[in-house]
C-alpha positions as CSV (number, residue, x, y, z in Angstrom):
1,X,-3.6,-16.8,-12.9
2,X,-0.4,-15.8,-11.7
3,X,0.0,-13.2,-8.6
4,X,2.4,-10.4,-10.1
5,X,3.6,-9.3,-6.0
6,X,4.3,-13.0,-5.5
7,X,6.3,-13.4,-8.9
8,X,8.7,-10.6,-7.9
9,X,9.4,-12.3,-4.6
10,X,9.4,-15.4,-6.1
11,X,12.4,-14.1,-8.7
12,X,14.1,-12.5,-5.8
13,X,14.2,-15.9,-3.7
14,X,15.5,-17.3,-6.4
15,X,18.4,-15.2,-6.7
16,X,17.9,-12.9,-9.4
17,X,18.8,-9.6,-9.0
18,X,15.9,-7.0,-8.0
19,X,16.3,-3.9,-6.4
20,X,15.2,-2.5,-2.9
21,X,13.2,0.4,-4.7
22,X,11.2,-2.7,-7.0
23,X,10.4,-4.7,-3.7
24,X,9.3,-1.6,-2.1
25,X,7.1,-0.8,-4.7
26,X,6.0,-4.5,-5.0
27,X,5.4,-4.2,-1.2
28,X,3.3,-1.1,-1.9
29,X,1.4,-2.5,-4.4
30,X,0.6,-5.1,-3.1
31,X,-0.6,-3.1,0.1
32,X,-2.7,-1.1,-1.9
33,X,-4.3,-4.1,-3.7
34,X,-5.1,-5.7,-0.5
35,X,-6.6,-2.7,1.1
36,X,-8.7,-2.1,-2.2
37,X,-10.2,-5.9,-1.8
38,X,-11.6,-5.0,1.9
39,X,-14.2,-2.9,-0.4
40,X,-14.7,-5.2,-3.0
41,X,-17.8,-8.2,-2.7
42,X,-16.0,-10.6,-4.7
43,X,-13.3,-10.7,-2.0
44,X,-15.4,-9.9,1.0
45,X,-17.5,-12.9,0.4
46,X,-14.4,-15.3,-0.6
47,X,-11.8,-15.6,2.5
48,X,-9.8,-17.8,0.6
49,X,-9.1,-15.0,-2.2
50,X,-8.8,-12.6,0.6
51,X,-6.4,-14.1,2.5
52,X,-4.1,-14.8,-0.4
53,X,-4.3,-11.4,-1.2
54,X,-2.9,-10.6,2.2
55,X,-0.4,-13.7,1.6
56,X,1.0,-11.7,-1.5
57,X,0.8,-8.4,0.6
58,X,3.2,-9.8,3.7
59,X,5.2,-11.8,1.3
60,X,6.3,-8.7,-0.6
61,X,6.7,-6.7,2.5
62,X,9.0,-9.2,4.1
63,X,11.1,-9.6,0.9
64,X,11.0,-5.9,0.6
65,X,11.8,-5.1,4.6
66,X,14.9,-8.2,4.2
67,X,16.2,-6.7,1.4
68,X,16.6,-3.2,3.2
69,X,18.3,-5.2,5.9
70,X,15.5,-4.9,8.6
71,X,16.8,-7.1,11.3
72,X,13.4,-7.8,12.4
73,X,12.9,-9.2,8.6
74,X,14.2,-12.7,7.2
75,X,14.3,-14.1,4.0
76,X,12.3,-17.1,5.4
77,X,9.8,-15.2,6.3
78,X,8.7,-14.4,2.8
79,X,9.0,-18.0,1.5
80,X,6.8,-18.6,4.3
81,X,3.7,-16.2,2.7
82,X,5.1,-17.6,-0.7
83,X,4.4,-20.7,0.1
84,X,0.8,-19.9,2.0
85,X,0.0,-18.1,-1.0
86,X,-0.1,-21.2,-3.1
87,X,-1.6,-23.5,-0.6
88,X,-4.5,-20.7,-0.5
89,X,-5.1,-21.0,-4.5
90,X,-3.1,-23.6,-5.8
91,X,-0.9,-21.5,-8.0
92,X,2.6,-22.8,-8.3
């Protein structure tokens, strides 16, 4: 099952054109999604889902914070959680 936060990042990394506002609002969803998992048992009992949850979370935020020209944000950065995303579930 695809990872909607991760496929915006993922179509952003690969050049096409989304908007600051949409990775914002990816990050933020994402965010809330993550934070809504620390109350759920399916996730609390599987760190693997957990942790790709906050794979998709810093991977958003670091596409959304690059794209808004945060110096303290790169590009790289989200691959990075991209690529730890799918390591963590095996979803290319």
């Amino acid at each position: 099952m695809k990872n909607e936060y991760i496929e915006v990042v993922k179509s952003w990394l690969a050049g096409e054109v989304v908007s600051v506002e949409a990775l914002k609002a990816n990050a933020d969803r994402a965010a809330a999604a993550y934070d809504a998992a620390a109350d759920d048992a399916l996730y609390a009992d599987d760190d693997a889902l957990y942790a790709a949850l906050y794979a998709a979370y810093a991977a958003a935020a670091y596409a959304a914070a690059y794209a808004a020209d945060d110096d303290d944000a790169d590009a790289a950065d989200a691959d990075y959680w991209v690529k730890r995303y799918e390591e963590l579930t095996n979803d290319k």
